[in-house]
N, C-alpha and C positions, 0 to 999 in steps of 0.2 A: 545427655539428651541432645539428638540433632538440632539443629538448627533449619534444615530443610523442612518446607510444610509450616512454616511459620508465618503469620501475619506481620512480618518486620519491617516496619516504619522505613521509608524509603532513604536512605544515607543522601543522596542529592537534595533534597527536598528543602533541607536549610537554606543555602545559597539561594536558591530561584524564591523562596517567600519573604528572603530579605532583599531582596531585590540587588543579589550578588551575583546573578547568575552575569558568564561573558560571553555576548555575543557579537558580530562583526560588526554590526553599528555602533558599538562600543568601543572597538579597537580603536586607541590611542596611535595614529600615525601620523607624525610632524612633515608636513609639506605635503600635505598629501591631495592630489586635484580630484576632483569629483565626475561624476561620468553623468553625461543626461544624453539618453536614448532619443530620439526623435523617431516618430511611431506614425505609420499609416494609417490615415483614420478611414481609409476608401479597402474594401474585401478584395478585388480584384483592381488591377493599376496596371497600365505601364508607366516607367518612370520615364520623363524624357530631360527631365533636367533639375538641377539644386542648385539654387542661389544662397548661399553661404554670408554672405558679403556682409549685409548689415547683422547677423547675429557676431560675426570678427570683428565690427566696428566696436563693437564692445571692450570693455579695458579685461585683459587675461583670457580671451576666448580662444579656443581655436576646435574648428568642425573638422571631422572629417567622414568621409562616404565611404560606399561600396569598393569603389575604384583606387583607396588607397589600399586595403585591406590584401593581403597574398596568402592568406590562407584559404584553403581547399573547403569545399561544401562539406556541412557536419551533415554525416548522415548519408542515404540509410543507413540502419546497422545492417550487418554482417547477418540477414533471416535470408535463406530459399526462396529465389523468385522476385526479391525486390529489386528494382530498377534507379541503377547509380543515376539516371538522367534526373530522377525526381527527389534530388539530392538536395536541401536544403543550404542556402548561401548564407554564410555568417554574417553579412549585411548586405541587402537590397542593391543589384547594381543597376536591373533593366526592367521585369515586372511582381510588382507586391502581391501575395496570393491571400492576406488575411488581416485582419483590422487589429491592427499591432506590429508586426512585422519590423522589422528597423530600415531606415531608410539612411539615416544618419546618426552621429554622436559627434555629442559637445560637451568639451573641457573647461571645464571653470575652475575658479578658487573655490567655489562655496554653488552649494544647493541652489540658493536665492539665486546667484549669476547663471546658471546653470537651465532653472527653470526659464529665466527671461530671457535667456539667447538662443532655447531650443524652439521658441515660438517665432523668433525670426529667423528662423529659416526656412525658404520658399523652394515647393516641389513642386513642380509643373507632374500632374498625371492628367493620365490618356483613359478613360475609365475606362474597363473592359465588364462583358456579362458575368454574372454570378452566381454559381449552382450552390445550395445546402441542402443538406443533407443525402444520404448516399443513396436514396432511390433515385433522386433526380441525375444523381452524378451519373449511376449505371449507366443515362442513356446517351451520354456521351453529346449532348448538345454543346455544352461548355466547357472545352477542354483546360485543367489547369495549367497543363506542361503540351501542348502542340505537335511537339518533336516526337512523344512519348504514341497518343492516337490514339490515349485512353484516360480516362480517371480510373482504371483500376490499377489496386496498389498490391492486391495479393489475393489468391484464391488458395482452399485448404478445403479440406476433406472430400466425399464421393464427386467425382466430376458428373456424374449421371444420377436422376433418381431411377430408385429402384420400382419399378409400376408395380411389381406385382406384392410387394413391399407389406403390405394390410391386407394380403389374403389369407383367411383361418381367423381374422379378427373380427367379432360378432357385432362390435361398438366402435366406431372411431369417429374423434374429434377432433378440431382444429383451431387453433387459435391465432394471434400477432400479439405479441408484446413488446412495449418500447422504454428499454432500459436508456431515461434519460442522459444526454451529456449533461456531466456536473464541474465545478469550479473547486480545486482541495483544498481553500481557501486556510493555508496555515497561521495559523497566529501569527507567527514571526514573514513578513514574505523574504523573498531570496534576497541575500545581502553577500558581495562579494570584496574582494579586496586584492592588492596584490601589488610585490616591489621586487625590484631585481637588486641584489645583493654586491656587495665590495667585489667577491668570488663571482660573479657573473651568475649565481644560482636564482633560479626566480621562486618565490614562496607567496603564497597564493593566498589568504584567508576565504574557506565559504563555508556557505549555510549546506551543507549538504546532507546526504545518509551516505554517501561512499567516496570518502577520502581518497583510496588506494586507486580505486574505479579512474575517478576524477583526473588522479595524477596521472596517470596511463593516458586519458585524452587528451590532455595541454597538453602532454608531453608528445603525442601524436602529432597535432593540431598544427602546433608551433615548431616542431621539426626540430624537438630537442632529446637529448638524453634522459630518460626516468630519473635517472640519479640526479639531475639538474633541476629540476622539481619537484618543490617541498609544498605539501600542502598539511593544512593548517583547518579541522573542521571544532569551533570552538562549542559552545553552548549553543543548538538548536531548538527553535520554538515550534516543532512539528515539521514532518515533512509529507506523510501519507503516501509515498510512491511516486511525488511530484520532483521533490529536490536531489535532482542528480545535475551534472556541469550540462550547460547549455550553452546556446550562440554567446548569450549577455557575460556569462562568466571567462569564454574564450576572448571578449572583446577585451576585457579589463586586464584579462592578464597580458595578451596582444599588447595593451595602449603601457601598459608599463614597461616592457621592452623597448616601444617604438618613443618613450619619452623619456626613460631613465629618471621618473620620477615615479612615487608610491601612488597608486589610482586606486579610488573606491566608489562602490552604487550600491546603493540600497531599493530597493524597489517600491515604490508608494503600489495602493492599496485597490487602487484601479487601473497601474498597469499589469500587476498580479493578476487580475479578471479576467485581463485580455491577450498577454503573454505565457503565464505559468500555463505549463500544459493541463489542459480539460482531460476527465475521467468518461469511461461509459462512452455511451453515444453508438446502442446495437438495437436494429431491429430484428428482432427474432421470430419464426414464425416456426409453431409446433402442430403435429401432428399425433395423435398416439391412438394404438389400437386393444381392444381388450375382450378377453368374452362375457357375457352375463355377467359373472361371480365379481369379477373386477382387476381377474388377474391380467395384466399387461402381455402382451405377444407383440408388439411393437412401436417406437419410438424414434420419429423425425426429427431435427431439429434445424433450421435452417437461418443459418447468421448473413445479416447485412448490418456492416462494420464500416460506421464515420474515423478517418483517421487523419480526420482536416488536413490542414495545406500540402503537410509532406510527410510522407511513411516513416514512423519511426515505429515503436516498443507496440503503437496501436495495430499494426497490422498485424502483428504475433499475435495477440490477444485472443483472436477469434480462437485460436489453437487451443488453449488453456479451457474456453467457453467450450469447446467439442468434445475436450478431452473429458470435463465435468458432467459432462450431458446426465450421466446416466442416475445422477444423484444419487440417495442411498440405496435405490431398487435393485433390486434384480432382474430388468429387462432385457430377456435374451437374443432380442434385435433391435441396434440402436444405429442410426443411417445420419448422419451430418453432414454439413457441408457449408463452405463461407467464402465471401464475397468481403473484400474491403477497400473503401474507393475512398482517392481526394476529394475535398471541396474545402470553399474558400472561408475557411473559419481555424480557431485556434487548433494544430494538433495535440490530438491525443494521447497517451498516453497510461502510466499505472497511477489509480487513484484506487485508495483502500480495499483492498480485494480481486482489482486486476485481472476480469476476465473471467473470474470463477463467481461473483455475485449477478453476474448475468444469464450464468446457467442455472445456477437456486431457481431464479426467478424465473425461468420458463417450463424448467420440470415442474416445479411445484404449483405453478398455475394449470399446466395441462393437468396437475394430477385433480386440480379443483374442479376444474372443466370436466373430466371425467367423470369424478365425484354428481356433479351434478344432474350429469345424463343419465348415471346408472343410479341416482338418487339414495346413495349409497352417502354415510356420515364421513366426510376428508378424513379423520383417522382411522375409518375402519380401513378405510381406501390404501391406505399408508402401509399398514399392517398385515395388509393381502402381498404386497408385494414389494417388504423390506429384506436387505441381505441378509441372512440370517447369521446371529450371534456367533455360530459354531462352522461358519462359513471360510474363515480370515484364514492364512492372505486370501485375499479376492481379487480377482482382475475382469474388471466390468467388458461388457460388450464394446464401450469405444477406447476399453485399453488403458484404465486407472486401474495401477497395480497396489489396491487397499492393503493396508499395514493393518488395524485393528479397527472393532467398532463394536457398537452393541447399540443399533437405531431405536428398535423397539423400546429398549431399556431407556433411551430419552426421552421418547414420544410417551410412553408411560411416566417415565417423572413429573415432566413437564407437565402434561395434564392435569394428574394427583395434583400438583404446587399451584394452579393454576383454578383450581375444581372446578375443572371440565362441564361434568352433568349440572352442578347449580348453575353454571354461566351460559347453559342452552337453557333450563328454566328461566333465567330474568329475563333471556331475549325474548320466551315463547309469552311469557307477560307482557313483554313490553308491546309486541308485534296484535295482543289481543285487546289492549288499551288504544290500539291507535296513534298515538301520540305523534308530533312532531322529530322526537328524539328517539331515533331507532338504534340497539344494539346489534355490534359487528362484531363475531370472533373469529379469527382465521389463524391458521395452522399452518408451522412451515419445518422441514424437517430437510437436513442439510448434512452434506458432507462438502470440504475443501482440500485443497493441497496446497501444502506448506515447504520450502525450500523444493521447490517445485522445476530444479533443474538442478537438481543432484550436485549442489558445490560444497565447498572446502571451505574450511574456518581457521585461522591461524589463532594460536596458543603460546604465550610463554608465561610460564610464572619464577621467580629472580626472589629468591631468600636476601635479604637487608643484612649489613652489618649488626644491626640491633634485633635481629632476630624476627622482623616483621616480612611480609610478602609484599611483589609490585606484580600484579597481576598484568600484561598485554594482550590486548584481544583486537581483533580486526575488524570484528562486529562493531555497531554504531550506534552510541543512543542518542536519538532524537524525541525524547519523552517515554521511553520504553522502561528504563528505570534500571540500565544494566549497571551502575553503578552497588547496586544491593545486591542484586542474584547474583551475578558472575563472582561478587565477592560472596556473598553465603556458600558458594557453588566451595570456593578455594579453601575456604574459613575450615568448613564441615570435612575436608579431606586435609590439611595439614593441623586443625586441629587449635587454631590462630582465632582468639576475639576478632570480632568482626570490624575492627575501628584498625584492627594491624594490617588490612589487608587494602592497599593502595589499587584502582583499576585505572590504567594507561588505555585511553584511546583517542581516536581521531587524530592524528600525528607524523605522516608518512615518515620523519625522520627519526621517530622511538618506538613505533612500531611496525616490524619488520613486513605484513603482508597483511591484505585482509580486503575483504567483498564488500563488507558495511550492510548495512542493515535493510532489507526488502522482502516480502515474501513471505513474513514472519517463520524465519529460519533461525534468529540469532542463538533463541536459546539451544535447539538440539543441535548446532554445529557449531555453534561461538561458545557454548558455556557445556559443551561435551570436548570439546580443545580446553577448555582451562581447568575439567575436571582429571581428564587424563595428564596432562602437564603436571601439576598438583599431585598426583598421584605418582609420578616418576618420582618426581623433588623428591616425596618421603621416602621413594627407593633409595636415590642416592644421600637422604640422609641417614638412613639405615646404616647402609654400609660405612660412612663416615663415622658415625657415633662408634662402628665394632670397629672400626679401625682404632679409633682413642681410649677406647673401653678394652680392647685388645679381645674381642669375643667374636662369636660367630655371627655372622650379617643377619642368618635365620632365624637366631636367636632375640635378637633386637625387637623391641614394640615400641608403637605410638601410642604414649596414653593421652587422647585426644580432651581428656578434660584439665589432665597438666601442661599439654604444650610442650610435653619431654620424649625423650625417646632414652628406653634402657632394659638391660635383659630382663626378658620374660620373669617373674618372682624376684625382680631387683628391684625396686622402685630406690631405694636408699645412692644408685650408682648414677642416679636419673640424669640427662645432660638437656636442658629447656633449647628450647630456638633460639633464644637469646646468646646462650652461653655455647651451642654447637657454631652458630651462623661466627661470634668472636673468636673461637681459637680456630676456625677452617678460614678467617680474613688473616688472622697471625700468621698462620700457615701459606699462604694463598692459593688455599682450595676451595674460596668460594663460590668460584666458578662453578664448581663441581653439583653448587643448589641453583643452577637455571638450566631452565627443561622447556624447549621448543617443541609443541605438539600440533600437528593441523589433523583436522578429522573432516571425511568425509563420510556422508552418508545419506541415502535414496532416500525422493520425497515423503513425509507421513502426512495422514489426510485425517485430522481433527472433522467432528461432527459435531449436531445438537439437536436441538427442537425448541421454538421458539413459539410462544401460545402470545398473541395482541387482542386486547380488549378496546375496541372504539364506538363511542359515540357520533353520527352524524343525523344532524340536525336537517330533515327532508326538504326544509322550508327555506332554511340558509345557506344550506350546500357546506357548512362548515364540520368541520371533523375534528372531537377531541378526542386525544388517546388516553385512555385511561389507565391500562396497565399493559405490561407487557413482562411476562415472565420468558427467562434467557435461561436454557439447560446448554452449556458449552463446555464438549469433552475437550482436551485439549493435553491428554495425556498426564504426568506425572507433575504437581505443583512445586514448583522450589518454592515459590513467595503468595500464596492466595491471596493476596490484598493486592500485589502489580498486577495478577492477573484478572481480579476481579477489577480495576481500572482500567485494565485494556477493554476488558467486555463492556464496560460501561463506554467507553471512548467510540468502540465500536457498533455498540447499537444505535446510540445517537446518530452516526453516522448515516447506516441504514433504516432508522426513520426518517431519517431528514431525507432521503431519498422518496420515501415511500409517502410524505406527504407535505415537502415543502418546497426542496430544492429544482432549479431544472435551470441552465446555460440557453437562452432563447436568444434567437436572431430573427431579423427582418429577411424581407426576400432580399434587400442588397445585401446582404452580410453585417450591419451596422449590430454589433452585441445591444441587446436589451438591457441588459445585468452586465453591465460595467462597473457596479456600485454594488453595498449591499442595501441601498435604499431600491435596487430593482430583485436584485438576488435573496430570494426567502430562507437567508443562513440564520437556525433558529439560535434561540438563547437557552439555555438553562430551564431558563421560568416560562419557556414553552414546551416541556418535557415533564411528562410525570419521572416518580425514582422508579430505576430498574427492580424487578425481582430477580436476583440474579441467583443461580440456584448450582450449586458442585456436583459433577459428576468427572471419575476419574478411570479412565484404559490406559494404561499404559502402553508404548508403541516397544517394539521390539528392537527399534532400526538404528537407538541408541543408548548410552549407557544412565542417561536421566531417565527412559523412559517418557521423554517428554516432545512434544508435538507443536506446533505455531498456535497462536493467541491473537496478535494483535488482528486480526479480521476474522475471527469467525462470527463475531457480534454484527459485523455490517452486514456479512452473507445470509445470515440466518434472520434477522429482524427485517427485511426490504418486503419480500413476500409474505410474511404473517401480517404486516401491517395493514400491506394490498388487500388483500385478499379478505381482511377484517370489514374492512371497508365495503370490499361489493360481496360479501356476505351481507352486511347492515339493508342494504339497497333491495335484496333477491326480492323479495316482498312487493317491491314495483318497475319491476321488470329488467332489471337493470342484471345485464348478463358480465360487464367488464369498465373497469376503470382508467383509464390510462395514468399514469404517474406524472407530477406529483399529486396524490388521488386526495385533491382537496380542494375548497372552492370552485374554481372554472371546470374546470375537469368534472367534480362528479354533477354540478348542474349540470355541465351539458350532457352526464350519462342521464340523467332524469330526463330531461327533453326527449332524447333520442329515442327512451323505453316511451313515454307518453306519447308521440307518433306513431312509433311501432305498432 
C-alpha cells in the first residue's frame, strides 16, 4: 500500500511539542557580544550628528555608526527600471527615510547592557516633510531621494489607457479597493548569529527560508568567496515571505569579522513591527465592462503600489498583481497597468501570497460590483464567465499560462458544502425580522501561481551503510512540514519505512544547492528533485544487486513492501537495503547509491472557491464570522493533513486581513501598531473552525502532479470575507467596505450610506 495520500502524523512535530525544537536564540555560543540596533523613531530625518560618548562610558560597550561600515547599499534588486540611487544603506550615515531605520549599533556582553547603552546614545536630527502612502507620494511634493526627482520606484504594464477600451460593453463599472499594508508578524521574530572561524571562514546562524539565497548575499555584501560562507538556517518559527537576509543580518555578520569575536541579535517584538518588512499596501482601482447577460468584454485594472522607504521585492509585486488580473474568467480584454512609489514608512515586501491576493481581491469584488448592477446572484455571475474545464492549458488575456483547473467544479462544491440556497433563505429571514443582526454571505473564486518564476530545486538522496536513506533538499521548512513529505516522497520510491529515511536541510555546507522555500514551490520542485533522485538510486541499485546476483539489470525488481531488490519470480535470492548498501561499503561502491537531481519546472496555478458566513451587528458595527467553507485545488496530495494545515494557516491569514489586521500611520509617519496591543493580530479563540473541504487536478508540469498550498487559503478567504460583509450591509445602502471591514470601517460605511 502507498504511503502517498496519507494522513501521516508529522515526523517533526515531536521535538517542537517538547519544546526541543533548535532555534538561534538557543544557540549555545561561548563569548558571544550581543548587538542592539539603535532605531529612528522620526519617518523622515537628516542626521547631522551621534553622540556615542556616554552610552561607551559604560563598562564593555562599544557603538558604532553609519560611517564605520564599507559596505555597499543593499538593494535594489536586480528588477527593470529600478534606480541604484534609491539603494538602501546598510546603516544610516546622513538622512533616515522611516521609523526604524538603523542609525547606530551597540555591543554589549548582554541584552541588559545592551538595551541601556543604546538609550544613551544621542542623534541630533534635522526633521524633514513626510509623505505616506503612494497617492500622496505620486505628487511628488516630498521627495525621499532629491537627487532621484521622483518617488516613483517603478512603472509596469500599458503606459496609456486604452479610451476606446469599453466600447460594445452594455454595462460597466467601477470601483477602488485598498489592499491593506500588514505586518507578517512570525512567531519566532528574526534572530541571527554569526563567527569567523580558526580557517578564516565566517558561518552565520539565521532565521531564514533561504539559506543558499542568503550565503550568495553575505558573500556579495562583504566581498567574500561563497565557499568562505557557511550558513547555518536552524529550526524556524515561521517566516511568511518576510525572512530572507537583510541590512540587520549583514550587520552582525559584518560586526563578527570587524571584532573577531561570535555576535548575535535577536529581535524583540516591536522592532519586528517596525523593521521586518510589511506585506500589501495597493491601491487598486477596477473597471469592467459586460452586456446584459453578464458575460464580460472587458477588464481594467489599475495598481498603485506602497513600497515604503526603498524599492525592493515591493516594486515587482505589482507585476505578479497584473499578471493575476484575469482570475479564473475568461475575459478576452484585460488592460493593466502600475505605479509604485517611496514613502516614508517600513519597506515592503512578500508577505503570504505576494502580489497575487491583491488581484483575487479586485477581480472578485469587481465581479460583486457587477453582480450587483446586473442584479444577477455573484455565482451565477462567476459561471457566465469561468475558463472552462475543457479549456487547459489556457493563457489568459494578461498572459497567465494555466496548467489545469476545473472553477465551476469548485464553485459547485463549495456551495453544495456550504448549502448555498438554505444560507440565502436564513439571510431573507433574517433581513424580514429586522433585527439588529444581519446575515452576510459572499463568494470568492480564485486562481494563483505557484513557483511563479520557473526555478530549480536541488536533490540528493545517499543510501546509509545500514541500508537507510539521507535525503538533501534545498527547499526550506519554516513550518511547512518537509520533514514528512519529502521523506514519504523517498520512502514510497525506494521502498524504506519511513523513520529510515533521514531529510538534510538548511545547511550550505551539507547541502550542495538550493533556493529555500517561497512561493509555495517546495513541494513540485523540491520534492519532484527528491522523487526523481530516489528514483535513479533504485536504477543504480538495480544494476548493483545484477551485478552480485550475476543476472540481467532488467531482470531485477523492487519489492517495495520488502525493501529487497531480486529477479523477477525469485524472491528466495532477495538482497534488502541493508544487506545490498553492506557489501557495495565492502566493496566501495557505495557511492555508486547517491543520486544528485535538480528539477525544473514552469509556474502551476492551484485554484478554489471559498464560501464566508458573517454576522454583523448594524448597531455595533461589529462582525462575527461564522463559517467559512475553503475548496483549495492544489493538485496531487502527498500528506492531506500538512495540507489541510497549510489551508488552515492560510485562511486565518486571509481573514485576519479581511477583518482585523491593517499597519497604520500618522501623517508624520509615527507607526500606530508598533505593539500588538495597537495591531488587531487575532488569536485562535477569535476564529471559528475551518470547513476545509478536498478537491484534487492534478498539474501536468510535474511528476507528483502537485501544485503550491501554502497561500492559496490566504488568496481565496480575503474577498469572501469582504464581500460577506457588504453583502450583510446591501439592505442599507451600503455599496463597499474598506478592509479591515470591521468596527470603524463598516460604521463609517453606515454613516456614509445614511447621508447618501
Amino acid at each position: 500500500m502507498s504511503i502517498l495520500g496519507n494522513r501521516v502524523l508529522r515526523t517533526e512535530d515531536g521535538r517542537f511539542l517538547r519544546g526541543a525544537g533548535q532555534y538561534v536564540e538557543n544557540l549555545p555560543l561561548d563569548g558571544a557580544l550581543t548587538v542592539t540596533f539603535v532605531r529612528s523613531p522620526l519617518a523622515h530625518a537628516r542626521v547631522n550628528g551621534i553622540d556615542a560618548s556616554a552610552a561607551e562610558a559604560l563598562p564593555n560597550v562599544q557603538v558604532l555608526t553609519g560611517a564605520d561600515v564599507d559596505m555597499p547599499p543593499f538593494g535594489p534588486p536586480p528588477f527593470p527600471g529600478l534606480d541604484a540611487a534609491m539603494g538602501r544603506p546598510v546603516m544610516v550615515t546622513d538622512t533616515v527615510r522611516f521609523v526604524g531605520e538603523i542609525v547606530a549599533v551597540v555591543l554589549s556582553e548582554g541584552r541588559a547592557a545592551g538595551a541601556d547603552a543604546a538609550e544613551l546614545v544621542a542623534v541630533d536630527y534635522d526633521p524633514l516633510p513626510v509623505v505616506i502612502g503612494p497617492s500622496r507620494a505620486a505628487k511628488d511634493e516630498v521627495l525621499l531621494f532629491p537627487n532621484v526627482g521622483t518617488n516613483l520606484a517603478a512603472v509596469g504594464g500599458a503606459p496609456e489607457r486604452d479610451e476606446t477600451f469599453f466600447d460594445g460593453c452594455d454595462v460597466v463599472v467601477s470601483g477602488t479597493i485598498t489592499s491593506q499594508r500588514m505586518a507578517a508578524c512570525p512567531l519566532e521574530p528574526r534572530s541571527a548569529a554569526a563567527e569567523v572561524g580558526a580557517d578564516g571562514r565566517l558561518t552565520a546562524w539565521l532565521s531564514t527560508q533561504t539559506p543558499h539565497q542568503d550565503r550568495a548575499v553575505l558573500a556579495g555584501m562583504l566581498g567574500l568567496d561563497p565557499a568562505d560562507v557557511h550558513v547555518i538556517a536552524p529550526d524556524v518559527g515561521g517566516g511568511f515571505g518576510s525572512k530572507m537576509v537583510s541590512v540587520e543580518e549583514l550587520l552582525v555578520a559584518w560586526l563578527a569579522r570587524r571584532t573577531g569575536r561570535p555576535v548575535r541579535w535577536t529581535e524583540t517584538r516591536s522592532e519586528s513591527m517596525v523593521a521586518l518588512n510589511h506585506g500589501r499596501g495597493q491601491e487598486l482601482t477596477f473597471t469592467i465592462g459586460s452586456d446584459r447577460e453578464g458575460k464580460v468584454g472587458a477588464f481594467r485594472l489599475e495598481i498603485l503600489a506602497d513600497v515604503g522607504a526603498y524599492p525592493g521585492l515591493g516594486a515587482f509585486l505589482p507585476n505578479l498583481t497584473g499578471l493575476m488580473s484575469s482570475g479564473v474568467y475568461a475575459f478576452p480584454a484585460i488592460e493593466t497597468s502600475s505605479r509604485a512609489y517611496v514613502t516614508n514608512t517600513t519597506p515592503i515586501a512578500a508577505f503570504r501570497g505576494a502580489g497575487r491576493p491583491e488581484a483575487t481581491q479586485a477581480v472578485e469584488r469587481a465581479m460583486d460590483v457587477l453582480a450587483a448592477e446586473l442584479q444577477l446572484d455573484p455565482a451565477e455571475l462567476r459561471r457566465r464567465n469561468f475558463i472552462p474545464r475543457d479549456a487547459f492549458p489556457y493563457t489568459t488575456a494578461s498572459h497567465g499560462a494555466y496548467d489545469s483547473g476545473d472553477y465551476e467544479g469548485a464553485l459547485d462544491l463549495a456551495l453544495r458544502s456550504a448549502d448555498y440556497d438554505d444560507l440565502r433563505a436564513q439571510q431573507r429571514s433574517r433581513r424580514e425580522e429586522g433585527g439588529p443582526k444581519q446575515l452576510g454571505i459572499g463568494i470568492s473564486t480564485y486562481v494563483e501561481i505557484t513557483n511563479g518564476i520557473a526555478e530549480k530545486e536541488f536533490g540528493e538522496v545517499e543510501i546509509t551503510p545500514d541500508g537507510g536513506a539521507i535525503l538533501r533538499t534545498g527547499s526550506f521548512s519554516h513550518g511547512q512540514g518537509h520533514e514528512t513529505t519529502f521523506a514519504m516522497i523517498a520512502a514510497e520510491q525506494l521502498g524504506l519505512p519511513l523513520e529510515k529515511i533521514t531529510v538534510v536541510k538548511g545547511d550550505t555546507d551539507l547541502v550542495a544547492a538550493g533556493t529555500g522555500t517561497y512561493g509555495s514551490k517546495s513541494l513540485q520542485i523540491g520534492g519532484s528533485a527528491a522523487r526523481l533522485a530516489s528514483e535513479e538510486v533504485v536504477e543504480h541499485a538495480r544494476q548493483l544487486t545484477a551485478d552480485y546476483l550475476e543476472a540481467a539489470a532488467s531482470d531485477i525488481v523492487l519489492d517495495p513492501a520488502l525493501g529487497a531488490f531480486y529477479p523477477a519470480g525469485s524472491p528466495a535470492q532477495a538482497l534488502t537495503w541493508a544487506e545490498l548498501a553492506a557489501r557495495a561499503a565492502e566493496d566501495g561502491k557505495l557511492d555508486e547509491l547517491k543520486v544528485v537531481h535538480e528539477f525544473t519546472a514552469p509556474p502551476s496555478f492551484p485554484f478554489g472557491a471559498h464560501v464566508a458566513v458573517v454576522e454583523v451587528d448594524v448597531e455595533t458595527a461589529q462582525v462575527e464570522l461564522l463559517r467559512l467553507v475553503a475548496v483549495d485545488d492544489a493538485g496531487t496530495l502527498i500528506n492531506p493533513l500538512v495540507a489541510e494545515g497549510q489551508v488552515h494557516g492560510g485562511v486565518a491569514t486571509g481573514v485576519s486581513q479581511a477583518l482585523y489586521e491593517q499597519v497604520a500611520y500618522d501623517e508624520d509617519g509615527t507607526p500606530l501598531t508598533s505593539t500588538f496591543l495597537g495591531y488587531a493580530f487575532p488569536s485562535a479563540a477569535d476564529l471559528p473552525s475551518w470547513e476545509v473541504v478536498e478537491m484534487v487536478t492534478p498539474t501536468p508540469l510535474n511528476p507528483l502532479g502537485a501544485k503550491g498550498i501554502g497561500e492559496s487559503g490566504t488568496i481565496g478567504s480575503t474577498p469572501a470575507v469582504q464581500s460577506a460583509v457588504i453583502d450583510a450591509l446591501a439592505p442599507f445602502g451600503v455599496r463597499h467596505v474598506e478592509m479591515p471591514a470591521n468596527g470603524e470601517n463598516v460604521f463609517r460605511a453606515l454613516q456614509e450610506a445614511k447621508e447618501a
